[in-house]
py3Dmol code that shows the C-alpha trace and the ligand (Angstrom):
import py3Dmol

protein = """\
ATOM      1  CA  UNK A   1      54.403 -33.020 -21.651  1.00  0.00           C
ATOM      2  CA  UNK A   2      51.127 -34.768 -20.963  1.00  0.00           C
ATOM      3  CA  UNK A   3      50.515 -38.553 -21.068  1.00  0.00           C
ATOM      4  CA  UNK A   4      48.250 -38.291 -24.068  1.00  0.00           C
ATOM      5  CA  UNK A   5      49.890 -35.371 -25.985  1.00  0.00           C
ATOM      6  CA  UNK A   6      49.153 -35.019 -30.087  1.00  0.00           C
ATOM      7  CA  UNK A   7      46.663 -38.129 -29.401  1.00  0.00           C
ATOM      8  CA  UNK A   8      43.163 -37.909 -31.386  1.00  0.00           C
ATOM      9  CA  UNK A   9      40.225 -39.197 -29.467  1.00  0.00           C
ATOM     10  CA  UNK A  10      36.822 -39.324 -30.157  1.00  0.00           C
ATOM     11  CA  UNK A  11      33.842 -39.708 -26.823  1.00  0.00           C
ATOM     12  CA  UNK A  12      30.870 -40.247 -27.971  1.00  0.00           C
ATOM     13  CA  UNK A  13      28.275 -38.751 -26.181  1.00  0.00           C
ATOM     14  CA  UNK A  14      30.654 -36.041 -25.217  1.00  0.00           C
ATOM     15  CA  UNK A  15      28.015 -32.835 -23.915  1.00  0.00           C
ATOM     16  CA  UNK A  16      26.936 -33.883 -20.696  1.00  0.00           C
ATOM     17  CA  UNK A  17      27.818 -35.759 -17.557  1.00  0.00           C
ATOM     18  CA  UNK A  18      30.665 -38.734 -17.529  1.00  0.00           C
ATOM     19  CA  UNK A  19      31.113 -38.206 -21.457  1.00  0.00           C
ATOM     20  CA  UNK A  20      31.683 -34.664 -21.365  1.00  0.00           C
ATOM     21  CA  UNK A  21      34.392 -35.181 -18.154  1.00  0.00           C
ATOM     22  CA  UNK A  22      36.502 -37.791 -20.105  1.00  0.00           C
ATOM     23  CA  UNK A  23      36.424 -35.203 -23.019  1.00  0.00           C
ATOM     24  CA  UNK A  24      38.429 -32.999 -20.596  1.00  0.00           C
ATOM     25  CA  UNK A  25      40.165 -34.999 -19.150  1.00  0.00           C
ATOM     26  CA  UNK A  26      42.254 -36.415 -21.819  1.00  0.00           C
ATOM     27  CA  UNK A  27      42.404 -32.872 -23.565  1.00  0.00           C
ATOM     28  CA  UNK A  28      44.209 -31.977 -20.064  1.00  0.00           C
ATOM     29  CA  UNK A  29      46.417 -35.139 -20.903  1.00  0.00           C
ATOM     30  CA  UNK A  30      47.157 -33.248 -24.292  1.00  0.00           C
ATOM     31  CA  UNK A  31      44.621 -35.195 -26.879  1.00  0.00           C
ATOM     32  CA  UNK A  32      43.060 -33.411 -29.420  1.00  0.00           C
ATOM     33  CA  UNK A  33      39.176 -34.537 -28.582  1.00  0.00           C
ATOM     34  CA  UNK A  34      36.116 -35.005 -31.057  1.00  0.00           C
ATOM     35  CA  UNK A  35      32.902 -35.612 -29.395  1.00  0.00           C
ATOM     36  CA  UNK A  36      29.898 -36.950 -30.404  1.00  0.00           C
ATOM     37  CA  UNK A  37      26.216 -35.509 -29.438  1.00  0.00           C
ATOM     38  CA  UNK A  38      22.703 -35.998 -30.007  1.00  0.00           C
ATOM     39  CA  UNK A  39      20.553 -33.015 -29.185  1.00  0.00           C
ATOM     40  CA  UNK A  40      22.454 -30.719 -26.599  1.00  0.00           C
ATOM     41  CA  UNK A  41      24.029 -28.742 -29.209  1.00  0.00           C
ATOM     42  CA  UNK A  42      24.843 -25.538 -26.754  1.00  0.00           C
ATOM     43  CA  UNK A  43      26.450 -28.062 -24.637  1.00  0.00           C
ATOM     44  CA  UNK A  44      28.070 -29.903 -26.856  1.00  0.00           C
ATOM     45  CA  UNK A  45      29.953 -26.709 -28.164  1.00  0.00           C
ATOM     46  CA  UNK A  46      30.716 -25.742 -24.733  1.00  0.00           C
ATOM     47  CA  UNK A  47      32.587 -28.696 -24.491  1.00  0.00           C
ATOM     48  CA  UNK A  48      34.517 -28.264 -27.366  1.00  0.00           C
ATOM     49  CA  UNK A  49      35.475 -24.720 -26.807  1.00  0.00           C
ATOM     50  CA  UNK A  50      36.873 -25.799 -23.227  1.00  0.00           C
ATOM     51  CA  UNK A  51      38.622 -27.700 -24.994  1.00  0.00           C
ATOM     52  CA  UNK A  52      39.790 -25.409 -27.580  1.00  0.00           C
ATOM     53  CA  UNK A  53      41.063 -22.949 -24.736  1.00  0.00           C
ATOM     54  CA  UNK A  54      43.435 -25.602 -23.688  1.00  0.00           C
ATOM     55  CA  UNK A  55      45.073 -25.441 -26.568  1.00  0.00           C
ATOM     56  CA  UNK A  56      43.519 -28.771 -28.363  1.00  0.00           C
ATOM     57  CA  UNK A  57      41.530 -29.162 -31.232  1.00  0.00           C
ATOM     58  CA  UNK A  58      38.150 -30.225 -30.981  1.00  0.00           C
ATOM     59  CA  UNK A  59      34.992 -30.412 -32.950  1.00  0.00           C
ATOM     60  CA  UNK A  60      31.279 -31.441 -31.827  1.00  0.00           C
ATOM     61  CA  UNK A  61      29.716 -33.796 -34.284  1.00  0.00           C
ATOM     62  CA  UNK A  62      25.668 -33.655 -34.114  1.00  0.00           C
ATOM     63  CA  UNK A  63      24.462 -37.393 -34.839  1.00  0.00           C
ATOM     64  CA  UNK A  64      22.418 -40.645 -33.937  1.00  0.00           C
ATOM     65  CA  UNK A  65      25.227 -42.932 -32.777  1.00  0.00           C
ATOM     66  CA  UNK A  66      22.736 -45.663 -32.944  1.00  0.00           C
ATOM     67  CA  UNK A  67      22.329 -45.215 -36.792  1.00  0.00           C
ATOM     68  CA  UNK A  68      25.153 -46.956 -38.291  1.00  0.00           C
ATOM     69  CA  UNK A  69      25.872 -44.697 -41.338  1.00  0.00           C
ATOM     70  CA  UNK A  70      25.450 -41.527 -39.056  1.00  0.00           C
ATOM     71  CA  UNK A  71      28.068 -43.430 -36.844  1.00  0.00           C
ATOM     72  CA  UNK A  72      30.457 -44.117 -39.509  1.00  0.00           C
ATOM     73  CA  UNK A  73      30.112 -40.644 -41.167  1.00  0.00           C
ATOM     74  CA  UNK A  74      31.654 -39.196 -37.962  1.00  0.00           C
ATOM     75  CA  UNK A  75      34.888 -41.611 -37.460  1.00  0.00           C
ATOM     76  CA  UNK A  76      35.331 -40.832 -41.722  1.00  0.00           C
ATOM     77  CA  UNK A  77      34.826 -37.523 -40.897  1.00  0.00           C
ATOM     78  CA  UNK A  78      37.585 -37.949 -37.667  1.00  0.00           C
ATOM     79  CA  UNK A  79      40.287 -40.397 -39.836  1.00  0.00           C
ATOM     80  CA  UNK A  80      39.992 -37.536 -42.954  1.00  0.00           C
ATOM     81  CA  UNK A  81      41.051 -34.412 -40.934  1.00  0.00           C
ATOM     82  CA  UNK A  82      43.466 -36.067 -38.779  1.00  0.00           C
ATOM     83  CA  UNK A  83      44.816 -39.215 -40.611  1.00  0.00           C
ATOM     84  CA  UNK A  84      44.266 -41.071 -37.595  1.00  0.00           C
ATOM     85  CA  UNK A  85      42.648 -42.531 -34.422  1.00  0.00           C
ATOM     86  CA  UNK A  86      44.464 -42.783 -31.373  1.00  0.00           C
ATOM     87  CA  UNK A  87      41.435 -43.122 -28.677  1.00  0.00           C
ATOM     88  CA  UNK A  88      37.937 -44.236 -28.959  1.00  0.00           C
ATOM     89  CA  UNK A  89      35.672 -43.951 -25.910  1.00  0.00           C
ATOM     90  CA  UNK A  90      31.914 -45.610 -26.494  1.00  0.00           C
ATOM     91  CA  UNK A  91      30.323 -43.936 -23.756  1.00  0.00           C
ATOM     92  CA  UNK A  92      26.674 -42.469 -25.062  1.00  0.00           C
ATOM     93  CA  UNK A  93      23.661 -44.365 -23.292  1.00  0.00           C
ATOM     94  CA  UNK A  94      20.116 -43.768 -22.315  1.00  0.00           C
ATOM     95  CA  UNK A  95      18.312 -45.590 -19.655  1.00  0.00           C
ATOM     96  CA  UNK A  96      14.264 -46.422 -20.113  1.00  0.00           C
ATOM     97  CA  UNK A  97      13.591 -48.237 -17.093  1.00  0.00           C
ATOM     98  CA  UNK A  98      10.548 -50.281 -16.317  1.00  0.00           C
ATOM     99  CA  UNK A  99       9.670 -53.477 -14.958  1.00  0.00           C
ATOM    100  CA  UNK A 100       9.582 -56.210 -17.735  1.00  0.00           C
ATOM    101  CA  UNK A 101       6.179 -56.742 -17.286  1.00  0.00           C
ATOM    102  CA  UNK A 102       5.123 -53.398 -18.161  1.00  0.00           C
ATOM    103  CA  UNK A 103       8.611 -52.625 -20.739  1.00  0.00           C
ATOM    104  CA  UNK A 104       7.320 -51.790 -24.492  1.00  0.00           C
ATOM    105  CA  UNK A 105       9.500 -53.065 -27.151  1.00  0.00           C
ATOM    106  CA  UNK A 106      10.155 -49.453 -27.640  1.00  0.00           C
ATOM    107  CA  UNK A 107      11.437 -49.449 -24.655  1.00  0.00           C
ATOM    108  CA  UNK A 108      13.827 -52.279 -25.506  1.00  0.00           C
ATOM    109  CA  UNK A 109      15.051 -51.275 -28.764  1.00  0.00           C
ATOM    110  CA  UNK A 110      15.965 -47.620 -27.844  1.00  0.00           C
ATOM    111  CA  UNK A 111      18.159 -49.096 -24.875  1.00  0.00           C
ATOM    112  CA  UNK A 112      19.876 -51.620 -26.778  1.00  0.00           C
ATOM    113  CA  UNK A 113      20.418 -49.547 -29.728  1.00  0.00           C
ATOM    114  CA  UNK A 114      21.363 -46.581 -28.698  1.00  0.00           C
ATOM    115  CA  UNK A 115      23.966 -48.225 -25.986  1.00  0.00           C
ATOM    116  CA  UNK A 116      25.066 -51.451 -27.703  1.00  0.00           C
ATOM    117  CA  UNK A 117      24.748 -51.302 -31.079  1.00  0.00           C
ATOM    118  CA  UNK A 118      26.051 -47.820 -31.324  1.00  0.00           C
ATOM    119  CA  UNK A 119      29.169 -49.262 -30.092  1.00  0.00           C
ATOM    120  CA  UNK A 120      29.229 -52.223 -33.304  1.00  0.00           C
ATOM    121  CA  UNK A 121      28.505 -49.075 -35.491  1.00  0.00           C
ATOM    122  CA  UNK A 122      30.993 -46.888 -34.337  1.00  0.00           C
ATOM    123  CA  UNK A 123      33.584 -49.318 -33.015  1.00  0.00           C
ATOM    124  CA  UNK A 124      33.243 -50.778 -36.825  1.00  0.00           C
ATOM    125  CA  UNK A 125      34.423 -47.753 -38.721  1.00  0.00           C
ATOM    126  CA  UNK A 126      37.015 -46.818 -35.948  1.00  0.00           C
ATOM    127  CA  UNK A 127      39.363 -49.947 -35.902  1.00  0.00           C
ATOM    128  CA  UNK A 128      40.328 -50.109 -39.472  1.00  0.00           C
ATOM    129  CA  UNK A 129      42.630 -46.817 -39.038  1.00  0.00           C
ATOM    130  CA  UNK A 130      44.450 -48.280 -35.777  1.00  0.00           C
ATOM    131  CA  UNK A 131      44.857 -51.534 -37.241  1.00  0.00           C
ATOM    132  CA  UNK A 132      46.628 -49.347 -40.111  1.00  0.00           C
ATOM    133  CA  UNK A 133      48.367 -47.457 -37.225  1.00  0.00           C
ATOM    134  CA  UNK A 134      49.027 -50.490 -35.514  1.00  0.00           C
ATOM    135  CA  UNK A 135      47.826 -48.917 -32.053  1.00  0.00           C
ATOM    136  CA  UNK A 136      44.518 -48.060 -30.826  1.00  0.00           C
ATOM    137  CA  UNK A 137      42.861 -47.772 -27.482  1.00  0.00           C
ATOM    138  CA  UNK A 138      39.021 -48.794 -27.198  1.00  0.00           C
ATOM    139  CA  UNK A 139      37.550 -47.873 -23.698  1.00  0.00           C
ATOM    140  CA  UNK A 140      33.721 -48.893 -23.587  1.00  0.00           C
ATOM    141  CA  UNK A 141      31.650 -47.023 -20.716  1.00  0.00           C
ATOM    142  CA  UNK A 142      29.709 -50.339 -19.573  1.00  0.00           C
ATOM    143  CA  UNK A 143      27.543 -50.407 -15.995  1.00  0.00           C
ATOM    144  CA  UNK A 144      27.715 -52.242 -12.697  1.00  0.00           C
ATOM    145  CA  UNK A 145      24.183 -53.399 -14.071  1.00  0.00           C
ATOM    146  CA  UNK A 146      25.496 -55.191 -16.476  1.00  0.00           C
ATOM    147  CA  UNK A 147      27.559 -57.086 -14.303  1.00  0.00           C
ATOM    148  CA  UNK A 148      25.264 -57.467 -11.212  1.00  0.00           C
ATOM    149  CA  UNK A 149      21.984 -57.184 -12.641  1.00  0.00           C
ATOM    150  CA  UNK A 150      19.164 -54.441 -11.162  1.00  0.00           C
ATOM    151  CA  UNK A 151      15.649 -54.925 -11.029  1.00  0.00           C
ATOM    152  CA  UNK A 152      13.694 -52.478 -13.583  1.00  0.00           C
ATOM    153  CA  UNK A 153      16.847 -52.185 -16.042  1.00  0.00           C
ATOM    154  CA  UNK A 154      16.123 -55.765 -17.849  1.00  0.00           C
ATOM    155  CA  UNK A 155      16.803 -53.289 -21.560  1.00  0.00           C
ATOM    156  CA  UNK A 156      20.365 -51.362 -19.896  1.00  0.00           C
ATOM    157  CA  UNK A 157      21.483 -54.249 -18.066  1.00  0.00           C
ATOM    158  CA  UNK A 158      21.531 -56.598 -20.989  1.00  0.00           C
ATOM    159  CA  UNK A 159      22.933 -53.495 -23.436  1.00  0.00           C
ATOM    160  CA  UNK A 160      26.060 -53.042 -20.636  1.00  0.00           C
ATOM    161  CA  UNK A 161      26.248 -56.713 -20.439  1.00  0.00           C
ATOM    162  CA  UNK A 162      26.466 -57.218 -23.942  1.00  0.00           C
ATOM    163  CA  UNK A 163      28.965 -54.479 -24.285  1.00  0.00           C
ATOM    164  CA  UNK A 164      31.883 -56.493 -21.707  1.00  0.00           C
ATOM    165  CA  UNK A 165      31.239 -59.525 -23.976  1.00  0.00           C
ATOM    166  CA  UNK A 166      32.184 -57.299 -27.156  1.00  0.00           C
ATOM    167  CA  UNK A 167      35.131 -56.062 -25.005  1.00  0.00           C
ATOM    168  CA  UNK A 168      36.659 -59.378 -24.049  1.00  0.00           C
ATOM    169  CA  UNK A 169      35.771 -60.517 -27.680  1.00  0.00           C
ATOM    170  CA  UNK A 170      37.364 -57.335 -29.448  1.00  0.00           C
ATOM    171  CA  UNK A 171      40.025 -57.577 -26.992  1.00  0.00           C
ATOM    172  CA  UNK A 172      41.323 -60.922 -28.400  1.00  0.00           C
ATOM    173  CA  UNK A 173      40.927 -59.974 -31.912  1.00  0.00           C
ATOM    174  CA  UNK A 174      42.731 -56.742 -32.095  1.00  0.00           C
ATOM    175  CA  UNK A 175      45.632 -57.663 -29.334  1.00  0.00           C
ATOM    176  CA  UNK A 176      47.884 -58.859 -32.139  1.00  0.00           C
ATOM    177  CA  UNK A 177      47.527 -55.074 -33.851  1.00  0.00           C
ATOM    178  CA  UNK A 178      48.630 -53.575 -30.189  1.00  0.00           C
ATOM    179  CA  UNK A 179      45.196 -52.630 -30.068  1.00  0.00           C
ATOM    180  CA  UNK A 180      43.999 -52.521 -26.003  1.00  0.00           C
ATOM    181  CA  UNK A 181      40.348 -52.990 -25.773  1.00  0.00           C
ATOM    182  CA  UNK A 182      38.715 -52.635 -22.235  1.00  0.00           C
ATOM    183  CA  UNK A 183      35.559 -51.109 -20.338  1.00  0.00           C
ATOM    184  CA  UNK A 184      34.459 -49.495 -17.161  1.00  0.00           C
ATOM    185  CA  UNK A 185      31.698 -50.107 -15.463  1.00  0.00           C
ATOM    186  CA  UNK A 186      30.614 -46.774 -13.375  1.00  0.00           C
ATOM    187  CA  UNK A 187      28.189 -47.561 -10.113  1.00  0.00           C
ATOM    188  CA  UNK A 188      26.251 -44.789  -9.428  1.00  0.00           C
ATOM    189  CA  UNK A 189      27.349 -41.029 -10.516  1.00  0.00           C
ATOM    190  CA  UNK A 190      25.673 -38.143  -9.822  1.00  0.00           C
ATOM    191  CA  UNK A 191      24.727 -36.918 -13.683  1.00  0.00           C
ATOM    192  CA  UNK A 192      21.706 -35.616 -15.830  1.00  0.00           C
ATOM    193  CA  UNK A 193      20.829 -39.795 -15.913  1.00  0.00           C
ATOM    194  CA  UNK A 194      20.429 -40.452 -12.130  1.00  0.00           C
ATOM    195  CA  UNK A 195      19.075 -37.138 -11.440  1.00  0.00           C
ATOM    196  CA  UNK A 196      15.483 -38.432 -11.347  1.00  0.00           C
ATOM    197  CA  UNK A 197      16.188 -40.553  -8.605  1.00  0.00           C
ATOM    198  CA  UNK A 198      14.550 -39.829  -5.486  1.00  0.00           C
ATOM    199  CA  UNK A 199      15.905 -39.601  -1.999  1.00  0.00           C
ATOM    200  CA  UNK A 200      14.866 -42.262  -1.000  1.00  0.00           C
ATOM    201  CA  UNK A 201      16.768 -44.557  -3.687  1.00  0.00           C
ATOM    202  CA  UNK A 202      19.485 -42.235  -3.347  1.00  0.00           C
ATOM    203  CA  UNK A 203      19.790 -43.421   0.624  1.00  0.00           C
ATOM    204  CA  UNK A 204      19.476 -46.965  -0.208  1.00  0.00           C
ATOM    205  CA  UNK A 205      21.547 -47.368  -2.762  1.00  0.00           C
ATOM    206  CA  UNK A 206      24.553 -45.014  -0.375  1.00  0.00           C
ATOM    207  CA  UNK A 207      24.039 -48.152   1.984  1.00  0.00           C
ATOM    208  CA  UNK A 208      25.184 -50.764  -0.607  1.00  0.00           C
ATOM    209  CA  UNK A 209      28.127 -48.510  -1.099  1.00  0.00           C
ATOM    210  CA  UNK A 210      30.903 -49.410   1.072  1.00  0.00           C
ATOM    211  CA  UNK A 211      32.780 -45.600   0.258  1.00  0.00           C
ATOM    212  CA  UNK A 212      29.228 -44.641   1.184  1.00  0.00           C
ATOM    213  CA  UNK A 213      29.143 -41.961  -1.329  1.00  0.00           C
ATOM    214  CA  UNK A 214      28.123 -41.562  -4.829  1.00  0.00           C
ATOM    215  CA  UNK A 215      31.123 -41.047  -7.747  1.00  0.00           C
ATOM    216  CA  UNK A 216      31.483 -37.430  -9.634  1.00  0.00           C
ATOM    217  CA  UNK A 217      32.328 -37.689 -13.373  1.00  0.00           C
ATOM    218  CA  UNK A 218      35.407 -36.719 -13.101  1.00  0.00           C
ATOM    219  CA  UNK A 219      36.648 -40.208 -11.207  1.00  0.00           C
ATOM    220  CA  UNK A 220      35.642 -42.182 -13.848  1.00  0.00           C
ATOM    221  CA  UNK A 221      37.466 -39.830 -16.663  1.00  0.00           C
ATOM    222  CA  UNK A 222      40.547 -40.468 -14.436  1.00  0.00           C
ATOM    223  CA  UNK A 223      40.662 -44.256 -15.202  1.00  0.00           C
ATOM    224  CA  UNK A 224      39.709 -43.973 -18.647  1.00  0.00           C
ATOM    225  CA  UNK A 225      42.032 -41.290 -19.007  1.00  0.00           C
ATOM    226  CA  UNK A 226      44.817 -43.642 -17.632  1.00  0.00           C
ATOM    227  CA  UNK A 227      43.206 -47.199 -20.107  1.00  0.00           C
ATOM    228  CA  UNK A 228      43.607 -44.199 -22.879  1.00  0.00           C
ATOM    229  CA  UNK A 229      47.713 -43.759 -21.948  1.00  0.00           C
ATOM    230  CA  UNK A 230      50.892 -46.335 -22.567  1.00  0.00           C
ATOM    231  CA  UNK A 231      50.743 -46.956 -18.648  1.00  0.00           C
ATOM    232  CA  UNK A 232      47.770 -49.592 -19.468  1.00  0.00           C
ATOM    233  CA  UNK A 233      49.424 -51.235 -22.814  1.00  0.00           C
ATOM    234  CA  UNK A 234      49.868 -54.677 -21.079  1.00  0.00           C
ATOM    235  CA  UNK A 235      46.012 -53.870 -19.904  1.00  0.00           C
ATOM    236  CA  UNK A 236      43.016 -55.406 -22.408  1.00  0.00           C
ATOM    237  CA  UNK A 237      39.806 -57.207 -22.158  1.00  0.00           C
ATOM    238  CA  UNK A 238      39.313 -55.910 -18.479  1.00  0.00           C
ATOM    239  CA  UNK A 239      36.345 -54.323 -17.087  1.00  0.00           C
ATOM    240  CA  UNK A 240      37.548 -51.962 -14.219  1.00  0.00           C
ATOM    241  CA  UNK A 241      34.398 -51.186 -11.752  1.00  0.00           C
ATOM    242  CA  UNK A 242      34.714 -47.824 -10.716  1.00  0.00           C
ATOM    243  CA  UNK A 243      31.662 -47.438  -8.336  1.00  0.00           C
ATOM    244  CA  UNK A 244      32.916 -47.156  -4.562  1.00  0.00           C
ATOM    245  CA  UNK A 245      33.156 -51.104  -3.783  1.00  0.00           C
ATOM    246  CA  UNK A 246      29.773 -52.138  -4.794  1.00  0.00           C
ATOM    247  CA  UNK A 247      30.796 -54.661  -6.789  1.00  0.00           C
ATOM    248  CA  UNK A 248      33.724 -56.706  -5.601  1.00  0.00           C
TER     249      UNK A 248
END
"""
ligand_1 = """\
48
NAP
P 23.953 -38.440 -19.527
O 24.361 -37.376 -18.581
O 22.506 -38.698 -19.737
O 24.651 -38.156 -20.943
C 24.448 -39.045 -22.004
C 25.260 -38.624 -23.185
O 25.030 -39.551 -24.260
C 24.864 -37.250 -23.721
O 26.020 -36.604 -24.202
C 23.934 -37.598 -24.884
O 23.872 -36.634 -25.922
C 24.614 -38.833 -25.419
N 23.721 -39.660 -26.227
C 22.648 -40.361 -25.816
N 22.094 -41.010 -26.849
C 22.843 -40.736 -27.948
C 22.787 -41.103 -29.298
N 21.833 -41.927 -29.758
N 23.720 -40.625 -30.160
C 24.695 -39.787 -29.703
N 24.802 -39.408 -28.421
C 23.891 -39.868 -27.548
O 24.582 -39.854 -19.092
P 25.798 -40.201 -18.124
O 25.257 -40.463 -16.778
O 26.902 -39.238 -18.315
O 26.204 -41.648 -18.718
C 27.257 -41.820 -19.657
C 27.495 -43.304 -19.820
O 27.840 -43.876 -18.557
C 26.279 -44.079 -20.307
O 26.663 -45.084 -21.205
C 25.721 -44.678 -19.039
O 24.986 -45.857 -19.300
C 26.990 -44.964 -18.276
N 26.791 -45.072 -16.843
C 26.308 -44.047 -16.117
C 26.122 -44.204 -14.749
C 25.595 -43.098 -13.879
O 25.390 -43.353 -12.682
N 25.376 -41.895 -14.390
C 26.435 -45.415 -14.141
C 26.935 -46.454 -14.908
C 27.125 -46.276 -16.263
P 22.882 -35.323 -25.787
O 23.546 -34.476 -24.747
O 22.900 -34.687 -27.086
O 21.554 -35.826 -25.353
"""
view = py3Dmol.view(width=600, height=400)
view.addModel(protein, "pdb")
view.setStyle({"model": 0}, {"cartoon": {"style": "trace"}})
view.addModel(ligand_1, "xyz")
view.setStyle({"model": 1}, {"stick": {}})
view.zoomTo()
view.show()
């Protein structure tokens, strides 16, 4: 029996990196997992035969999560085949860093989009099933940024910021439906995002990290894999830093 067994999630931003490691986990928990992907299609079905093998279903939707009607095509699509929603994990994001000074409003928009309005669009269409259902967990994939700040991330830090402020907001709408709404804010993990970084960040940001070490993926699936099970029902609006002690 796993914790999350017959449960139907959807990650968004499922292919690669932190998304793709939540996807597995909570298929190893026993969830049947959709995932959501942009443009790394041979990824993306990677992901979803691994989880296939396990013995889950899974399908990998191709779309713009940042395009509402896109967004909401692909919970319909979920809440048709499966009758439900048990798990919804906001995780996609993009980083276009810059100083302010020299930040195009391109810059600006794609950021804030892509990371916090994709979360309104698909957040939107994914609550009406669990308030049918009565449950529903809502895990959003937020940053330390958001919460500390970080010079040349003005665009992310205000898109992660603005994503704990929907969390504590949905949080306290949906709690009478027993619907647990909560984030986690990752520090630094070694992905496809912070591989551009060069050694030189890389050993100054390891000195602001008390564990002194950067995070794989797969410890930040573990706690949203846990905010996904009934051991966190008495657990909403929270924002659990995962990210080594930087932020305490
Ligand atoms: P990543 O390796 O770059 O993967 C990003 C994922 O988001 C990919 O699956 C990508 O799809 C998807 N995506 C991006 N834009 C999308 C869109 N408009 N519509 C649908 N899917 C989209 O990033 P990551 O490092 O795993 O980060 C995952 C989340 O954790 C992000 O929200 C990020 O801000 C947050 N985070 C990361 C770190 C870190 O250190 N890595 C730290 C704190 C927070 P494609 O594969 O198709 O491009």
């Amino acid at each position: 029996m796993g914790l999350l067994d017959d449960k139907v999630a959807l990650v968004t931003g499922g292919s690669r990196g932190i998304g793709r490691a939540i996807a597995v986990a909570l298929a190893d928990a026993g969830a049947h997992v959709m995932i959501v992907y942009r443009r790394a299609a041979e990824e993306a079905e990677c992901v979803a035969d691994e989880i296939k093998k396990k013995g889950r279903s899974s399908v990998a939707f191709q779309g713009d999560v940042a395009v509402y009607i896109e967004a909401k095509d692909i919970v319909d699509k979920v809440v048709v085949q499966y009758n439900r929603l048990d798990i919804l994990v906001n995780n996609a994001g993009i980083t276009k860093d810059g100083l302010l000074m020299r930040m195009t409003e391109e810059d600006w928009d794609g950021v804030i989009n892509t990371n916090l309005k994709s979360v309104f669009n698909v957040t939107k269409a994914a609550i009406r099933p669990m308030m049918t259902q009565r449950s529903g967990k809502i895990i959003n994939i937020t940053s330390v940024s958001g919460i500390i700040g970080n010079a040349g991330q003005a665009n992310y830090a205000a898109s992660k910021a603005g994503m704990i402020g929907f969390t504590k907001s949905l949080a306290k709408e949906l709690g009478s439906r027993n619907i647990q709404v909560n984030a986690v804010a990752p520090g630094f993990v070694e992905t496809d995002m912070t591989a551009k970084l060069t050694d030189e960040q890389r050993q100054k940001l390891a000195e602001i990290i008390p564990l002194r070490r950067t995070a794989k993926p797969e410890e930040i699936a573990g706690v949203v894999r846990f905010l996904a099970s009934s051991d966190a029902d008495y657990i909403t609006g929270q924002v659990i830093c995962v990210d080594g002690g930087m932020v305490m």
